[in-house]
ROMARFI-866512 format. One record per residue (C-alpha): residue in three letters; x, y, z. Coordinates in pm, 1 decimal. Layout:
N
 res       c1       c2       c3
 Ala        X        Y        Z
...
//
This chain:
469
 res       c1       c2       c3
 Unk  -7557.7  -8858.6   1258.5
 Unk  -7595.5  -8455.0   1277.4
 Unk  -7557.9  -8204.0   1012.4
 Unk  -7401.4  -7912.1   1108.1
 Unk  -7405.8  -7597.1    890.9
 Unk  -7072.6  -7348.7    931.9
 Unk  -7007.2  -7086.3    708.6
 Unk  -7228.5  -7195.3    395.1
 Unk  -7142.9  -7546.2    423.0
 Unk  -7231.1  -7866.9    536.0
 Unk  -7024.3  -8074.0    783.9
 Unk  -7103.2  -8427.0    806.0
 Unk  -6981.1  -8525.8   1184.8
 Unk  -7043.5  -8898.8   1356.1
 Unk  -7194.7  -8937.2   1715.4
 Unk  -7010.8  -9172.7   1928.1
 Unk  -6716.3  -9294.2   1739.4
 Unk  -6547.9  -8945.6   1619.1
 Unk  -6245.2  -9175.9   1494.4
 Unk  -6493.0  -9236.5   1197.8
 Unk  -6402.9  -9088.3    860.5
 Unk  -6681.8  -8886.4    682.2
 Unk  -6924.2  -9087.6    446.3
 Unk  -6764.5  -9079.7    104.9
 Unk  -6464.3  -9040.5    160.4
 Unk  -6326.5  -9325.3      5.7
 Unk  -6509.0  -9188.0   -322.4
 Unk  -6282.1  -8847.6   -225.5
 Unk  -5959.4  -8996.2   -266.7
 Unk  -6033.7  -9286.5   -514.4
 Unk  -5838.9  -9107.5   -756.5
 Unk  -5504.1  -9030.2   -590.8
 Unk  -5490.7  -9460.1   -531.0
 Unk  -5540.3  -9518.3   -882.3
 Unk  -5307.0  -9264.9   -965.9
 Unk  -5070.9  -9424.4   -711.6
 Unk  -5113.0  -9770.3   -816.8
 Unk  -5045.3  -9635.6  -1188.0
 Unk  -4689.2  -9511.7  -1090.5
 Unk  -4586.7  -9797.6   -913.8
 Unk  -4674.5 -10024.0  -1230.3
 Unk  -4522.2  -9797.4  -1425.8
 Unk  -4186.7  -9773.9  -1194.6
 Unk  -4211.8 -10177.7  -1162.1
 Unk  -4149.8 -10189.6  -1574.7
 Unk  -3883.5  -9974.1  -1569.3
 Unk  -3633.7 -10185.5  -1757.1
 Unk  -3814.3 -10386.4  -1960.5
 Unk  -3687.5 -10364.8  -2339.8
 Unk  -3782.1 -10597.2  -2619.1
 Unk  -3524.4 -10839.5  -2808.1
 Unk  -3641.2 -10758.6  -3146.8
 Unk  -3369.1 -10655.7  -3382.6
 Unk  -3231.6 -10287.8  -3372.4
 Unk  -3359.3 -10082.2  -3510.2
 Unk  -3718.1 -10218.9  -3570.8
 Unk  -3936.6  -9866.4  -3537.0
 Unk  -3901.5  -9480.6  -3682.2
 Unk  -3581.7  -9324.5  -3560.7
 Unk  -3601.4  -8929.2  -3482.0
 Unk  -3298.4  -8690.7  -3608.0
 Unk  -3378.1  -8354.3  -3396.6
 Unk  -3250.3  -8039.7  -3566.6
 Unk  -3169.0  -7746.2  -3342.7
 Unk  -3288.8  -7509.6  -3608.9
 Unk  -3561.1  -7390.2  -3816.1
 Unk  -3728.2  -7516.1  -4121.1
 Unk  -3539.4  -7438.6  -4474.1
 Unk  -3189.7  -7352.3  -4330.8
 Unk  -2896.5  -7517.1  -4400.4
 Unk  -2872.9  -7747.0  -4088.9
 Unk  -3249.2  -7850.7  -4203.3
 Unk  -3148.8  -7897.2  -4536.3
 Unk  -2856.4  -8125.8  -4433.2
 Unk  -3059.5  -8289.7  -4167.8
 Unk  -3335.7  -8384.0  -4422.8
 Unk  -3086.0  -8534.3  -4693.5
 Unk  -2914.1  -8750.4  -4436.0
 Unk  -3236.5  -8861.4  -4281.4
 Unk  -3398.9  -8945.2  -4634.5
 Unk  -3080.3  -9156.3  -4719.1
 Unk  -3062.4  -9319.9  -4352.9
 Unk  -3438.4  -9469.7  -4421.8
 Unk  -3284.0  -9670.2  -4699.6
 Unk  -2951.4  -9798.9  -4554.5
 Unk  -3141.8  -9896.9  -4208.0
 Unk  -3506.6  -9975.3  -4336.9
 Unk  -3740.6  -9772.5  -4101.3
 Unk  -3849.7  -9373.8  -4124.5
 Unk  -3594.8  -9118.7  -3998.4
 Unk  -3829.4  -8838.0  -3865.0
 Unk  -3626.2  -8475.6  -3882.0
 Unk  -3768.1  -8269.1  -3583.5
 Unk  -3705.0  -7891.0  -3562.8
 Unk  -3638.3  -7873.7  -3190.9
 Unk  -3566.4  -7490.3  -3230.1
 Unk  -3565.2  -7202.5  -2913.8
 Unk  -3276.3  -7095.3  -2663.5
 Unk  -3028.9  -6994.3  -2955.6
 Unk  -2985.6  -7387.6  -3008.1
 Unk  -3054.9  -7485.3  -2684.8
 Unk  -3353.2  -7636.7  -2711.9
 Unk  -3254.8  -7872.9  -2998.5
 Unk  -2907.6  -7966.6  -2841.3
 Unk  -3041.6  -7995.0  -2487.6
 Unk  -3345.2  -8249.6  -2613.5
 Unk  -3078.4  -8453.2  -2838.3
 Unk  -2846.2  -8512.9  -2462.5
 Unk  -3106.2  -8586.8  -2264.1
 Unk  -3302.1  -8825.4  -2502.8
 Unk  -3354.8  -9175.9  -2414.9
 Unk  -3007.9  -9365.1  -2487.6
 Unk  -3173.0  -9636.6  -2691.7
 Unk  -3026.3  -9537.8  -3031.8
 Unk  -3348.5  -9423.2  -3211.3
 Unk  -3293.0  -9044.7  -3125.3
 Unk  -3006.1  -8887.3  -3351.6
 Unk  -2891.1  -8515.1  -3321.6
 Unk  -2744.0  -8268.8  -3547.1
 Unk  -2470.3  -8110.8  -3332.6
 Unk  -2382.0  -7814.8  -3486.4
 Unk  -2086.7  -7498.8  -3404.4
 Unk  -2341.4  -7364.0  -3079.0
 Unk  -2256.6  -7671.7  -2878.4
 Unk  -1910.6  -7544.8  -2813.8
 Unk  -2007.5  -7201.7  -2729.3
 Unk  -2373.0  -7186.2  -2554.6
 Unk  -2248.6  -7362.3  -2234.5
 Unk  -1963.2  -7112.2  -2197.4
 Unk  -2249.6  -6822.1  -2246.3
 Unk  -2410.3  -6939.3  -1952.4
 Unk  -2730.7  -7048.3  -2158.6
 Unk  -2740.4  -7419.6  -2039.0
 Unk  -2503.2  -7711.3  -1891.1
 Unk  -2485.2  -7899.0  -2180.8
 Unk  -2152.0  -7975.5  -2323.5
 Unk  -1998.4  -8232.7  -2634.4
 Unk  -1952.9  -8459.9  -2360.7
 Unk  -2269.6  -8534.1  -2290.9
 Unk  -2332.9  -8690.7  -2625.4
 Unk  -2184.8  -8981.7  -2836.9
 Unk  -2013.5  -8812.6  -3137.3
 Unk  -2066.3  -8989.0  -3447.4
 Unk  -1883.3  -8833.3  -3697.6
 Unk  -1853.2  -8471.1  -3898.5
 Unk  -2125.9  -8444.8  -4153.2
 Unk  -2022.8  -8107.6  -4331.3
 Unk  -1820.0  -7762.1  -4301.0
 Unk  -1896.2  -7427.8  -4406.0
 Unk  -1776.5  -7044.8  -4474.1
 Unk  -1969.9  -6758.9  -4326.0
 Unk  -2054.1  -6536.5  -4589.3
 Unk  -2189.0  -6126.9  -4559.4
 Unk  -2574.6  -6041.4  -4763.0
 Unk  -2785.5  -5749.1  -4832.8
 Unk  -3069.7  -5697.9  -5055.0
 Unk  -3014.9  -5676.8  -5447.4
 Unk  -3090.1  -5244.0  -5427.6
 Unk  -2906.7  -5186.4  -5103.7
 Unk  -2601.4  -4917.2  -5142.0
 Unk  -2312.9  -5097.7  -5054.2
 Unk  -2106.9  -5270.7  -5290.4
 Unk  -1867.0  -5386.6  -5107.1
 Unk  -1705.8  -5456.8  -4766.9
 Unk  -1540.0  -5078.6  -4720.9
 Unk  -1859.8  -4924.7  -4829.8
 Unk  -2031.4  -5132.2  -4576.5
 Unk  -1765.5  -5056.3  -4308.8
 Unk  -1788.5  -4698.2  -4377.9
 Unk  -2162.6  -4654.5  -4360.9
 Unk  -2117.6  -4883.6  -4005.9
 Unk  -1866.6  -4627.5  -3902.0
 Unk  -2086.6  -4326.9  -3995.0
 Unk  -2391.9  -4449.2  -3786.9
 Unk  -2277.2  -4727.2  -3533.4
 Unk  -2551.6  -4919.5  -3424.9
 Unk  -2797.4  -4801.0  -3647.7
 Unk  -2737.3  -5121.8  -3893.2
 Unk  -2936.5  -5434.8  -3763.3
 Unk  -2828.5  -5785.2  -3886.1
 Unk  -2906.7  -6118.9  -3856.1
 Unk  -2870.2  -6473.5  -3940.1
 Unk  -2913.7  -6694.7  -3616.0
 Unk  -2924.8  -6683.6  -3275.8
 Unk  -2786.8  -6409.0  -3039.7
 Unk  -2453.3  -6534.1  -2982.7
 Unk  -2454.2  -6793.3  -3269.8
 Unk  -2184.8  -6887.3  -3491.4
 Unk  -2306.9  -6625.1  -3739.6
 Unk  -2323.9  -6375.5  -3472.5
 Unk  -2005.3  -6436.1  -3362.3
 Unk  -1857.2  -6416.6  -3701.0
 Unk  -1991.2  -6071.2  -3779.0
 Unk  -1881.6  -5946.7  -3427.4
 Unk  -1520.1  -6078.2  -3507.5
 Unk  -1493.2  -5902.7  -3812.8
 Unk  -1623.6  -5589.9  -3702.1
 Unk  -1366.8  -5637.9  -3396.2
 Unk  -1084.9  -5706.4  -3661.0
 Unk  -1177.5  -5361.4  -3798.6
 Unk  -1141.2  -5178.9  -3526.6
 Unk  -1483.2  -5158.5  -3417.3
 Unk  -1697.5  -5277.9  -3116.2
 Unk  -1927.3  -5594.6  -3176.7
 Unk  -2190.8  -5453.0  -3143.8
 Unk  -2168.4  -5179.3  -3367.1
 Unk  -2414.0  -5373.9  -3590.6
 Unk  -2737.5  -5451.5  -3365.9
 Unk  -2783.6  -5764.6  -3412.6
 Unk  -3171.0  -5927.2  -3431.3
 Unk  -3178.6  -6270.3  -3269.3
 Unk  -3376.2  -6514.4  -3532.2
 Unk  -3374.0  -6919.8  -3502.3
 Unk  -3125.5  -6983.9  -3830.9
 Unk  -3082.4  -6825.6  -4182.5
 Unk  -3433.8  -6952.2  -4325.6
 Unk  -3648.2  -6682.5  -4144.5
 Unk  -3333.1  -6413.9  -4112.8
 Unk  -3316.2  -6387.5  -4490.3
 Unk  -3703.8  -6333.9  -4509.6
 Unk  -3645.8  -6052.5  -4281.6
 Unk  -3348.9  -5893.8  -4512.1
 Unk  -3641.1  -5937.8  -4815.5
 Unk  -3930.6  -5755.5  -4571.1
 Unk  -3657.5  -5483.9  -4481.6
 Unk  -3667.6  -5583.9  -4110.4
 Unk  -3241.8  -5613.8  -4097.7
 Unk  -2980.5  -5482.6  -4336.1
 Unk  -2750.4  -5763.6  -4384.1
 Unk  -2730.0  -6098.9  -4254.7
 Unk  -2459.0  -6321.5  -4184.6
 Unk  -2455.2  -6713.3  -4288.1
 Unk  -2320.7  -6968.9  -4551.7
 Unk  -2365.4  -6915.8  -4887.5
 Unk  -2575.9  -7252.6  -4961.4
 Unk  -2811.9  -7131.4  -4701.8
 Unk  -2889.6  -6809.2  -4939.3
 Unk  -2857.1  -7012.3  -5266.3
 Unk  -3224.6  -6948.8  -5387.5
 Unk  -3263.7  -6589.2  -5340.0
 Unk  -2865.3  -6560.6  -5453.3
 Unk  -2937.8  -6746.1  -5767.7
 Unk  -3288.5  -6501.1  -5824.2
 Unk  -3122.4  -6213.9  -5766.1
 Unk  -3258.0  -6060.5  -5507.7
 Unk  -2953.3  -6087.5  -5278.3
 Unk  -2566.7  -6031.8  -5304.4
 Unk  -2277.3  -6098.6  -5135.0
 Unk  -2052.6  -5870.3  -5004.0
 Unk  -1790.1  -6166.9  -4942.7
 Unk  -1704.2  -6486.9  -4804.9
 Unk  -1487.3  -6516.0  -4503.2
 Unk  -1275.7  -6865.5  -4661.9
 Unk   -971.3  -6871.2  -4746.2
 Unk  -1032.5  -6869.5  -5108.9
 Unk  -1364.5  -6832.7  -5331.1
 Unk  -1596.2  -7134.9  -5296.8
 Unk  -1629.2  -7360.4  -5548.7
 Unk  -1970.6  -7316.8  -5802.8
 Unk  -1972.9  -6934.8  -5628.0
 Unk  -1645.4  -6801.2  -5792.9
 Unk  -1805.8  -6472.7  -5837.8
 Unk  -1826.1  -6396.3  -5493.1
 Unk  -1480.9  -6213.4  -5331.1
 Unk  -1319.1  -6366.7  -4982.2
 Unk  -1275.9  -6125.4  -4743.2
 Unk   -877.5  -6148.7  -4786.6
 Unk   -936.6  -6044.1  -5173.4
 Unk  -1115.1  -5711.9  -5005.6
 Unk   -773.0  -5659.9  -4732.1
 Unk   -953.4  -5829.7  -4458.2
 Unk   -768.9  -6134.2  -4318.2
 Unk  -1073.6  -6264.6  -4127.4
 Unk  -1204.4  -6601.7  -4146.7
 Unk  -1537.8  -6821.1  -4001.7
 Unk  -1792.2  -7072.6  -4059.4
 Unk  -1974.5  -7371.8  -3897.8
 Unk  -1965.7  -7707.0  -3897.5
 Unk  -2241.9  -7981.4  -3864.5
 Unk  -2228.7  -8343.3  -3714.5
 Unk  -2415.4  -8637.3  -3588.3
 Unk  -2422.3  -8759.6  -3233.2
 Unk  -2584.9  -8981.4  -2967.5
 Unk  -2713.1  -8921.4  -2636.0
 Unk  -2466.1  -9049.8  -2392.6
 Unk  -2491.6  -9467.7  -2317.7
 Unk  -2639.5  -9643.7  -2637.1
 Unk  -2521.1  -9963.5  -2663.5
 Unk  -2229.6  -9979.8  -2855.0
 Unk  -2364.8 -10242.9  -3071.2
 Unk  -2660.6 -10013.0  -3183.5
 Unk  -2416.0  -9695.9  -3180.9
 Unk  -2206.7  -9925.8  -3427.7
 Unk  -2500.3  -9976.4  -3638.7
 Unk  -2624.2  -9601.0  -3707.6
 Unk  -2247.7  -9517.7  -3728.4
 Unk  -2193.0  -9798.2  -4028.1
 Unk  -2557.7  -9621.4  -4184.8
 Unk  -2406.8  -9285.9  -4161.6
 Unk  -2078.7  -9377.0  -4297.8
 Unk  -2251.1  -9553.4  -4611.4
 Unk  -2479.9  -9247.0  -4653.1
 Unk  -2184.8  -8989.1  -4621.8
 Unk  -1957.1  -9183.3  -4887.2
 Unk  -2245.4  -9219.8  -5108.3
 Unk  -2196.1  -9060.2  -5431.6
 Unk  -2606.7  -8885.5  -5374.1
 Unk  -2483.1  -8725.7  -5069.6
 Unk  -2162.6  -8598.1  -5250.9
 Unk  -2355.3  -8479.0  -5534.5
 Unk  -2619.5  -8291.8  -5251.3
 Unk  -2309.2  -8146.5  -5092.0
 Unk  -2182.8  -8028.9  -5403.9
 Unk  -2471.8  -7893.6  -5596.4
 Unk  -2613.2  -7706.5  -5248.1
 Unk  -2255.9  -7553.6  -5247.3
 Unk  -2233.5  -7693.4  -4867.5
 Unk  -1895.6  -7789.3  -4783.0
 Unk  -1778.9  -8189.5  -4775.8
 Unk  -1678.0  -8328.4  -4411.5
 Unk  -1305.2  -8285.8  -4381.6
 Unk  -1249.2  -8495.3  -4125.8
 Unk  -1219.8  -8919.6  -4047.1
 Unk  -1506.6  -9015.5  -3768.1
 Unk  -1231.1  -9116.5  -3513.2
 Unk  -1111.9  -8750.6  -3520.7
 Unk  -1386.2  -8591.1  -3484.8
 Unk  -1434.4  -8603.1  -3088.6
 Unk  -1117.4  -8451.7  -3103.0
 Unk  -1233.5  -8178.8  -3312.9
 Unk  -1475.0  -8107.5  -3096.9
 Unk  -1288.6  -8095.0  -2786.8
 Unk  -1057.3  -7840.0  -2979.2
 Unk  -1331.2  -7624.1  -3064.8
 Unk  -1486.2  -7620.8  -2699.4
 Unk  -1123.5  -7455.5  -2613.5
 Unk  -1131.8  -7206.9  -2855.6
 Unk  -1460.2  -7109.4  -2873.0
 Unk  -1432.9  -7031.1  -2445.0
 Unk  -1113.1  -6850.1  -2475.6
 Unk  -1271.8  -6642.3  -2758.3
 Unk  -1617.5  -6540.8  -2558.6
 Unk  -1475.0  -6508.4  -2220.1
 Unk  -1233.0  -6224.0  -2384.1
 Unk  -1245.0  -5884.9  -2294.6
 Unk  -1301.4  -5867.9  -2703.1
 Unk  -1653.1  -6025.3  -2716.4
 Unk  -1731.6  -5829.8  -2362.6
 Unk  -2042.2  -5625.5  -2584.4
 Unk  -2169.9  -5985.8  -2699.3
 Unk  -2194.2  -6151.7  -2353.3
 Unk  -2349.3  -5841.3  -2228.5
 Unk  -2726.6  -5939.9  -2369.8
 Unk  -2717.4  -6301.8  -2212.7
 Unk  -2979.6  -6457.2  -2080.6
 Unk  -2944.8  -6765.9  -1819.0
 Unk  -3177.0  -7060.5  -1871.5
 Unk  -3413.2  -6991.4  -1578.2
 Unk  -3515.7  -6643.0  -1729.5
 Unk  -3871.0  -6795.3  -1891.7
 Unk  -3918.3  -7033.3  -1630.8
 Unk  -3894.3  -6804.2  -1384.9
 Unk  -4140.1  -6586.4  -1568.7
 Unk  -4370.2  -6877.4  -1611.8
 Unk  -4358.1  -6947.9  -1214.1
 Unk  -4412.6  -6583.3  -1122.3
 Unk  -4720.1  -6569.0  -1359.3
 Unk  -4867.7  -6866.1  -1197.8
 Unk  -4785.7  -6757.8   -853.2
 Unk  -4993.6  -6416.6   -932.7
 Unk  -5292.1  -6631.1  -1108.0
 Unk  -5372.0  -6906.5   -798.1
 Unk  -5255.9  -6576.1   -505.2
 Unk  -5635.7  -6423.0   -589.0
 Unk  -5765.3  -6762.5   -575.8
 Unk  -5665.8  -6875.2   -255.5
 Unk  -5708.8  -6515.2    -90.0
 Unk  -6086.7  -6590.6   -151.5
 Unk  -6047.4  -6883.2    -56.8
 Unk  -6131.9  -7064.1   -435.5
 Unk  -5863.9  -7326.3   -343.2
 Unk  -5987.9  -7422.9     31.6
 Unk  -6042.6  -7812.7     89.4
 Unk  -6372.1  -7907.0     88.2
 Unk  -6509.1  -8018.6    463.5
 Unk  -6689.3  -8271.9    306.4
 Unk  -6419.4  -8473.4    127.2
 Unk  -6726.2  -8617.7    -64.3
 Unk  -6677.9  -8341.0   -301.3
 Unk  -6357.4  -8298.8   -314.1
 Unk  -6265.0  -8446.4   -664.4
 Unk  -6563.2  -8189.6   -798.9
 Unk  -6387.6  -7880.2   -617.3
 Unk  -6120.7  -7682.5   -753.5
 Unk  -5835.8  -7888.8   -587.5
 Unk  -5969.2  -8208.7   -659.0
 Unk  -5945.9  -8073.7  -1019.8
 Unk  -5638.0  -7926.1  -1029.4
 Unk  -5472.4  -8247.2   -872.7
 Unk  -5622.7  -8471.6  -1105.8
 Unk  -5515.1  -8278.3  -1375.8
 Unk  -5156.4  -8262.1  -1241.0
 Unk  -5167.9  -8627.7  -1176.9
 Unk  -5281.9  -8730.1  -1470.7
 Unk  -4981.0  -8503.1  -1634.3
 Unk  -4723.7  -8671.6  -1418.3
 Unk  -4818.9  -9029.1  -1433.7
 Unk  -4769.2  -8956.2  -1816.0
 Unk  -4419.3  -8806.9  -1776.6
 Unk  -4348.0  -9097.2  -1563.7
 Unk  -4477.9  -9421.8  -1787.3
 Unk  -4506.6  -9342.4  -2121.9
 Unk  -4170.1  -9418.7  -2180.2
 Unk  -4197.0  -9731.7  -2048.5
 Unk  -4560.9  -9834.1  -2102.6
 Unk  -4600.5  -9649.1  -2407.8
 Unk  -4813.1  -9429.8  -2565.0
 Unk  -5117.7  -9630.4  -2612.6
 Unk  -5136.2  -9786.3  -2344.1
 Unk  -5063.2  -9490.2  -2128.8
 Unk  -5316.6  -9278.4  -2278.7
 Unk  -5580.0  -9572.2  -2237.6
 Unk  -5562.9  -9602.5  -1845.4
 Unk  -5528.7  -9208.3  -1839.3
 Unk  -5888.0  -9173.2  -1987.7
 Unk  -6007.8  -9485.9  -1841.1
 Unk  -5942.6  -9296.2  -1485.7
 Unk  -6054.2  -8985.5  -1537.4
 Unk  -6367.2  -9106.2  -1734.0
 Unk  -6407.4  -9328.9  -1350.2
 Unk  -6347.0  -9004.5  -1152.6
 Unk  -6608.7  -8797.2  -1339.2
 Unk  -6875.5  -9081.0  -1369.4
 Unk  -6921.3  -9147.3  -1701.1
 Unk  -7139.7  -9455.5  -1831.3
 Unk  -6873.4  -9780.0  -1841.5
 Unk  -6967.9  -9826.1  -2192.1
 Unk  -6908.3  -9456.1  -2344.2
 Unk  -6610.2  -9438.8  -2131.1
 Unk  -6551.6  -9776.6  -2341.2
 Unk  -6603.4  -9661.6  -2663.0
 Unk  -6434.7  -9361.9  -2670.2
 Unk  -6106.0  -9470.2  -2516.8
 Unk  -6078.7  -9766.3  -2808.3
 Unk  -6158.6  -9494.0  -3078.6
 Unk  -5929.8  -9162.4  -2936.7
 Unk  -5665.3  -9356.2  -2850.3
 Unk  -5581.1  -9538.2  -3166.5
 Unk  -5715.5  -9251.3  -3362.0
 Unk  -5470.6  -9022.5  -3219.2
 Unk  -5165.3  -9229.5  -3310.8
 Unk  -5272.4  -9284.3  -3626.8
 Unk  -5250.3  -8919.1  -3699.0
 Unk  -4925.5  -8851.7  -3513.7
 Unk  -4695.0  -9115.8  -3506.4
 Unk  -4814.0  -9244.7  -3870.6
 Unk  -4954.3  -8961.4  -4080.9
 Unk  -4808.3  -8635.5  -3919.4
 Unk  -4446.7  -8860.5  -3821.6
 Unk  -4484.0  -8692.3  -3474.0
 Unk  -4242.4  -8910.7  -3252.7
 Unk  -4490.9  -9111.0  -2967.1
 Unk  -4331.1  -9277.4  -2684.9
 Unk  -4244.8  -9638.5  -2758.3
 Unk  -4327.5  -9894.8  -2498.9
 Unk  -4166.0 -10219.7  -2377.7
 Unk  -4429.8 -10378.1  -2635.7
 Unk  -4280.0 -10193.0  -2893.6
 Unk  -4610.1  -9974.5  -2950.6
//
């Protein structure tokens, strides 16, 4: 055997069998067959599900908005009642991002094993038609309606308008110089600002509207003078209504809303515009329809429950209207109107500011594509000649980190998080040569450790095995 030194490295070359392979080279690629072997373990128990009794571990309830809104608020009363009637913890995740697409998009493409709920709310039926993702009502499993309610107009306590032609007049005096909020770009809120300003005459977006994730952080901007007014339901502003540091200009119902008599409709004030939102529970398409029967029975004994009413009613959020056998109906009706209403010429200012759902990725790809270019111009990402080091060059690195990421995405679900996380360290404390014992110890101690504080104390939803840990 020769060495042989070429541009500041060594190649390790074999006289008289050149079919050889370089010494350690089996060490090289150790990791990409344990990775391999990994996946194909993991793809082999694909399929395997318990028999114990449904549901025997936390279910999740994902919220497509933020914190202290109203969908929160309702989210957070149902799952509190739903621990009772089924016996485990009902875990409320704020899935928020994407103007609801985040939240609705994680609820349809959950695992269909009936421990993932969603709150479907008004944006299912109108972000598809924006162009913001492909999900649709049919991709989940409608349970049933869950509430209904009124959008409503607020400013701050000192602002100047006392009403909705004062407002309309100061819009008219300085178009666009007025920012609101209340959701999402686009929202349900959004949308029923822009139709009233449409239904006076007005463009939609002669109010500039500030895109926020739900009422709970818009009406903190309307208090730090960041907007002017925002748009949502009245029980979403209760606590600031009842202090007195907000007012309404008006409701857009009908007629006033019960416990809130002293706030005008909009048809009191000449306006014959109405809007609001509604909220429901759904599946992710293909749970067994003897576990979809058993959350549905749950929900139904929580929503009849004379706690829930009294929630409903003291919150001033509005009852569900509607029998559960309706209600995928209801929301086929509302896909229909909600697409005729934002593919109109009308709503042509709205649509303008849309965003398609590859716009961050993209920008995430690009970025990455101008971090490793430098990298591999000077030649930082070359293989090693000597595959001996390759697992301690910057490859070798970067594809055991992206393994390791992978073989996660690909088994937890079905081997769990435990025992996924335990052959994840177990490898990579084999690839970078650590003592058997320390690799050992620690792996028994993070692991468990970990959950603990997740899945029991922080209620952070782990991946559930075919164990059932």
């Amino acid at each position: 055997m020769q060495t042989v030194t070429q541009v500041g490295r060594e190649l390790t070359t074999f006289e008289g069998d050149p079919s050889r392979p370089p010494a350690g080279w089996h060490r090289g690629y150790r990791w990409a067959v344990s990775g391999a072997v990994m996946l194909v373990l993991s793809l082999l128990l694909v399929g395997c599900r318990g028999d114990a009794s449904f549901p025997n571990r936390p279910i999740t309830l994902i919220c497509p908005w933020s914190a202290g809104g109203g969908s929160d608020r309702v989210a957070r009363q149902i799952a509190a009642q739903l621990e009772r009637e089924l016996g485990v913890p009902v875990n409320v995740i704020n899935a928020t991002g994407g103007g609801g697409v985040t939240g609705h998009t994680r609820g349809a493409q959950a695992r269909p094993d009936g421990y993932t709920l969603t709150l479907i709310t008004a944006e299912l039926t109108m972000l598809h038609w924006r162009g913001l993702t492909n999900i649709t009502h049919e991709d989940f499993q409608p349970l049933t309606l869950v509430n209904r309610d009124n959008a409503a107009l607020f400013v701050r306590e000192e602002a100047p308008w006392s009403s909705l032609d004062d407002l309309e007049q100061a819009i008219r005096e300085q178009p666009g110089e007025l920012r609101a909020s209340g959701t999402a770009f686009g929202g349900i809120w959004h949308l029923s600002l822009a139709g009233w300003l449409i239904e006076m005459g007005l463009s939609a977006d002669a109010v500039t509207w500030v895109s926020l994730d739900g009422s709970a952080p818009s009406l903190q901007e309307l208090m730090a003078g960041g907007v002017s007014l925002v748009a949502c339901s009245v029980p979403e502003a209760q606590s600031l209504l009842e202090a007195g540091r907000i007012r309404s200009l008006g409701v857009m119902a009908p007629e006033r809303l019960p416990g809130y008599s002293g706030i005008p409709t909009f048809s009191e004030q000449g306006v014959e515009w109405t809007s609001g939102t509604w909220r429901g529970l759904a599946l992710p398409e293909g749970v067994p329809d003897e576990r979809a029967r058993v959350l549905s029975e749950a929900v139904q004994q929580v929503l009849s429950s004379d706690e829930y009413r009294s929630f409903l009613e003291s919150a001033g959020f509005g009852p569900p209207d509607l029998p559960p056998d309706r209600f995928e109906a209801f929301l086929e009706r509302q896909d229909r109107q909600n697409g005729a209403v934002l593919t109109s010429d009308a709503f042509a200012a709205v649509q303008s500011q849309q965003y398609g759902p590859w716009l961050f990725p993209s920008i995430v790809m690009g970025l990455l594509a101008l971090t490793i270019a430098p990298l591999a111009w000077r030649g930082k990402l070359t293989v090693p000649a000597d595959a001996q080091t390759l697992t301690r060059s910057g490859v070798g690195r970067v594809s055991l980190a992206v393994g390791a990421v992978a073989f996660y995405i690909v088994a937890a679900e079905t081997l769990g998080y435990l025992l996924t996380m335990a052959l994840l360290l177990v490898v990579l404390f084999w690839r970078y040569r650590a003592k058997w014992y320390v690799a050992g110890a620690v792996t028994l101690i993070l692991v468990p450790l970990t959950y603990q504080l997740f899945a029991v104390y922080l209620r952070v939803p782990l991946p559930w095995g075919w164990l059932g840990w």
